[in-house]
C-alpha positions as CSV (number, residue, x, y, z in Angstrom):
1,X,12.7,2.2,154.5
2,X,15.8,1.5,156.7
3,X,17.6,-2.1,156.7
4,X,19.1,-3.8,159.6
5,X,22.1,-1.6,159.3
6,X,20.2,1.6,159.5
7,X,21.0,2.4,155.7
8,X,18.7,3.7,152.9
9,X,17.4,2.9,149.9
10,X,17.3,5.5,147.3
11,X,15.4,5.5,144.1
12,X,16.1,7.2,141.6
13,X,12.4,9.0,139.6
14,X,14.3,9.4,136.2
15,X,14.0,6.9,133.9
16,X,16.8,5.7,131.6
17,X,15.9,7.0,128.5
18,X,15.7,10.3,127.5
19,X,13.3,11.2,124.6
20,X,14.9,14.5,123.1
21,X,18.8,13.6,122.0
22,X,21.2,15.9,124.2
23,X,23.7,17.6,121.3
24,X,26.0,20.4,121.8
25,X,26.3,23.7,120.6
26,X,26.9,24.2,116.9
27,X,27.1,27.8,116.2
28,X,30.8,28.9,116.1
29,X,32.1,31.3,119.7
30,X,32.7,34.7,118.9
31,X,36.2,35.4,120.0
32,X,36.3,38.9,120.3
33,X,33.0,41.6,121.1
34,X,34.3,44.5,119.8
35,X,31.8,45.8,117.7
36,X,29.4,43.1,117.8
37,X,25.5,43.3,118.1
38,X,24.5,40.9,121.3
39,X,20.8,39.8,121.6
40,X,19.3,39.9,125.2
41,X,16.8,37.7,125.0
42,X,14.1,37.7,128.0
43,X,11.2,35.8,129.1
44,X,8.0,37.5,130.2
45,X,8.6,36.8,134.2
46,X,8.5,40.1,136.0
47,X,12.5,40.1,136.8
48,X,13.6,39.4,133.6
49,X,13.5,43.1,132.4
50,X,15.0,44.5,135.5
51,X,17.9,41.8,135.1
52,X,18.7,42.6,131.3
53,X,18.6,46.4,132.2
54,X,21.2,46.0,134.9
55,X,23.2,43.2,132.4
56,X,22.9,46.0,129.7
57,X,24.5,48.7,131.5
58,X,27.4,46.6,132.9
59,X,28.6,44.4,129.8
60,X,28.2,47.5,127.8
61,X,30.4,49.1,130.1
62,X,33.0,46.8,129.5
63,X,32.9,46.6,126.1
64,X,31.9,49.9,125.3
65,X,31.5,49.3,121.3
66,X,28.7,46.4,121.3
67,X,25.1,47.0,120.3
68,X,22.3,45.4,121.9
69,X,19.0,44.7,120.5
70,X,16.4,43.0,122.6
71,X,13.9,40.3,122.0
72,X,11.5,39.9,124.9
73,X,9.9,36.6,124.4
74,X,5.5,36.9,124.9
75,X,3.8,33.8,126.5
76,X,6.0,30.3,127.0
77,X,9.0,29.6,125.3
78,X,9.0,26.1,124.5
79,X,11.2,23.9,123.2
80,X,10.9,22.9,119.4
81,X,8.4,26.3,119.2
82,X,9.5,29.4,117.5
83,X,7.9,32.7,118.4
84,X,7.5,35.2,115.7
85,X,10.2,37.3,114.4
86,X,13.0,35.3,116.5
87,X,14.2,34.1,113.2
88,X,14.7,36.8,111.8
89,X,16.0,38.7,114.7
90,X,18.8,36.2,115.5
91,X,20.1,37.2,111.4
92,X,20.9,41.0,113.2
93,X,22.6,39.5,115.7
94,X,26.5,37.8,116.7
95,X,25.3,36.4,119.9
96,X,22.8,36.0,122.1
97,X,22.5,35.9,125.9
98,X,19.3,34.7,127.1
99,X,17.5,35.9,130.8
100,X,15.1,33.7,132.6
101,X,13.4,36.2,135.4
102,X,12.6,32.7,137.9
């Protein structure tokens, strides 16, 4: 709707209260990735493999000395849900770098 002065009103669909608590990240940065082993974590959308290859072969080119090892998540990730063997996966690794094929 437009007022007298040609002006509009704008709502706003969010409401004020948020039920999950925003926090930061906890883990500690890793300063350096020399030597490190970095998880490349996909979903299952059809251009998340494509995308990790090609983010593979260039982060690997500039630090020559990494290891990757990949997780490639099955079905919906959800939040609060843990799919099987990410625990344990994320124990071999220093970091993770997550690809969302949308």
């Amino acid at each position: 709707m437009t007022d007298s002065r040609g002006s509009y009103e704008v709502l706003y669909p969010w409401a004020d209260a948020d039920p999950i608590p925003l926090k930061g990240l906890t883990a500690p940065r890793v300063t350096d990735l020399a030597g490190r082993t970095i998880g490349l974590f996909v979903n299952d959308k059809r251009a998340a493999l494509p995308i990790r290859t090609v983010f593979e072969r260039k982060l690997k080119e500039k630090f020559p000395t990494i290891e990757t090892s990949w997780y490639n998540a099955q079905g919906p990730v959800l939040m609060g849900k843990v799919a099987p063997g990410y625990e344990d996966w994320l124990k071999t690794v220093d970091a993770v770098v997550l690809m969302v094929g949308d």
